[in-house]
Structures are given as C-alpha cells and as structure tokens.
C-alpha positions in Angstrom: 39.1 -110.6 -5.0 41.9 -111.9 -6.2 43.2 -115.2 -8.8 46.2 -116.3 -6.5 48.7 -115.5 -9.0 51.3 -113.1 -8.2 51.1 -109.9 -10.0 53.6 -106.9 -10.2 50.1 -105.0 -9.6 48.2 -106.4 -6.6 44.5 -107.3 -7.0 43.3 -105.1 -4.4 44.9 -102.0 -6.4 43.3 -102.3 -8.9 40.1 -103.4 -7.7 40.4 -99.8 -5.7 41.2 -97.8 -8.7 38.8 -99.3 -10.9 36.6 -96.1 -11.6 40.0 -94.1 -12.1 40.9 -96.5 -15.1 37.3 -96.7 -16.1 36.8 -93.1 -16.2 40.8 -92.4 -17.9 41.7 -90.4 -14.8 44.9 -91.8 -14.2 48.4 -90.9 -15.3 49.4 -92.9 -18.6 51.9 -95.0 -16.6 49.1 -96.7 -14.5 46.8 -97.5 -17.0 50.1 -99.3 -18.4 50.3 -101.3 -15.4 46.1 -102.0 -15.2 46.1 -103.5 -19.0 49.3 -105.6 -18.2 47.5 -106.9 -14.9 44.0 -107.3 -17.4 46.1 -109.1 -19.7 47.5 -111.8 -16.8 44.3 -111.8 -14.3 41.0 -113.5 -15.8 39.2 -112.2 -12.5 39.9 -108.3 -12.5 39.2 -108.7 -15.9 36.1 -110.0 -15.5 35.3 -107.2 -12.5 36.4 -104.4 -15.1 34.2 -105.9 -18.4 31.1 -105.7 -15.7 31.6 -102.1 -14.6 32.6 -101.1 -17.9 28.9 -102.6 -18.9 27.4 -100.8 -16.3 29.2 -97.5 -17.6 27.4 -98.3 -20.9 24.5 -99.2 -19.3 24.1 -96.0 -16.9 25.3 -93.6 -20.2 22.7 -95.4 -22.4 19.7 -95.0 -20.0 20.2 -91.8 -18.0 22.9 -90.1 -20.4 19.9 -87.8 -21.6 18.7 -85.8 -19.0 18.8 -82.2 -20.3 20.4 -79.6 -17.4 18.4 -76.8 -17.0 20.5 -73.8 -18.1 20.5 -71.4 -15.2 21.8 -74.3 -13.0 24.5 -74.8 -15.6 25.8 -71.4 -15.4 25.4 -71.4 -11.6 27.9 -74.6 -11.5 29.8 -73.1 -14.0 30.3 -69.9 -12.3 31.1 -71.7 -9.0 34.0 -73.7 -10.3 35.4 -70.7 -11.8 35.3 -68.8 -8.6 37.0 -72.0 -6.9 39.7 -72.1 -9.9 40.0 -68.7 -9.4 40.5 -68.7 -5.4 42.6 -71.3 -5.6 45.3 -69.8 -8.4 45.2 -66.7 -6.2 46.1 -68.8 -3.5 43.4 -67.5 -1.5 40.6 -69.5 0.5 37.8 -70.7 -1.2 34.7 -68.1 -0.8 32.0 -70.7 1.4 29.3 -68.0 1.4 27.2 -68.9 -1.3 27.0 -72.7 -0.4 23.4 -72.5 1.5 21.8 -71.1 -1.7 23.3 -73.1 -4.6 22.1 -75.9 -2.6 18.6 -74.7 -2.6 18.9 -73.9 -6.5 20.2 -77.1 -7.3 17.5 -78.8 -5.0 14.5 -77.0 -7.1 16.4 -77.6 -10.4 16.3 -81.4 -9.5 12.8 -81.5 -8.5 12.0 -79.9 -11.8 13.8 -82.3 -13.7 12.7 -85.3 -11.4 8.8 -83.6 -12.4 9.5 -83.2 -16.1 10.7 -87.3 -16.0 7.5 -88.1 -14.5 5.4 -86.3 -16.8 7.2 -88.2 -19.8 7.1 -91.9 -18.0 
C-alpha cells in the first residue's frame, strides 16, 4: 500500500513495523518518524486506526482468560533460566522443552474445557 506521495518514511516500512508501533516496541526515535508519516499519509493511517481496532477488539473479547497458575510459574521460571543463561553467557539449557510443551498443551485444553463449559 502506499498514497504515491513521497515520504521521508516509506509506506512499506511502516506497514512492516506496524505491530512494533502498535505494541510501543520501538525506540522513541521511530515512533517519531511513524506519527510524522500518520500525520502526512491518509492510507497508513487508515491501516494503523484498523489494527489498532482490532487490538481493542482482541483485548476486549479474549483479554480475560485467567492463566492457570502452575503454567505461570512454569513460564516464569523458564524465562528466568533463559535470562539467566544468557547473562552468564552460557547456552540456553534445551532439556526441558519436550515437557513444558506437554504442560502447556494440558493447561490449554483445560482452559479451552473450562471456555466451553461457560459458552
């Protein structure tokens, strides 16, 4: 997509880092750059009001599912480990993969279960 106009920030940029913007994970200086193209490109401002809706939208309707708290503290644990590896400089420990991938498979069929029972 793109309006014709020339922009300091091409179209397709933005368009790629949409989600970045959306979600604030961007460095200050290129959400600078994303509101000044908003501000001069009707289109990609169009584009980023919609998934900005659908943000909403998503947050609204699925934004309540409660996360067992065993698989919390399983996640949690996990990405500690990794933060951990990784400030040691060491490798990231792969031997616990298999069965956090089972747990979080049951968890999510529990919750999938419990969402039906409510419907």
């Amino acid at each position: 997509m793109s309006c014709g106009e020339p922009h300091e920030t091409d179209c397709s940029e933005v368009l790629d880092h949409l989600y970045e913007y959306l979600d604030r994970e961007m460095p200050d200086s290129d959400c600078e750059k994303f509101k000044e193209h908003f501000d001069e490109c009707s289109p990609c401002l169009e584009k980023y009001g919609l998934e900005q809706e659908v943000k909403k939208l998503v947050k609204r309707c699925c934004g309540h599912d409660d996360v067992p708290s065993d698989l919390r503290s399983k996640v949690m644990g996990r990405i500690e480990l990794i933060r951990a590896a990784e400030a040691a400089g060491a490798e990231v420990p792969d031997g616990t993969a298999e069965s956090e991938t089972e747990d979080t498979g049951a968890a999510q069929s529990q919750s999938v279960q419990g969402r039906k029972k409510y419907a």
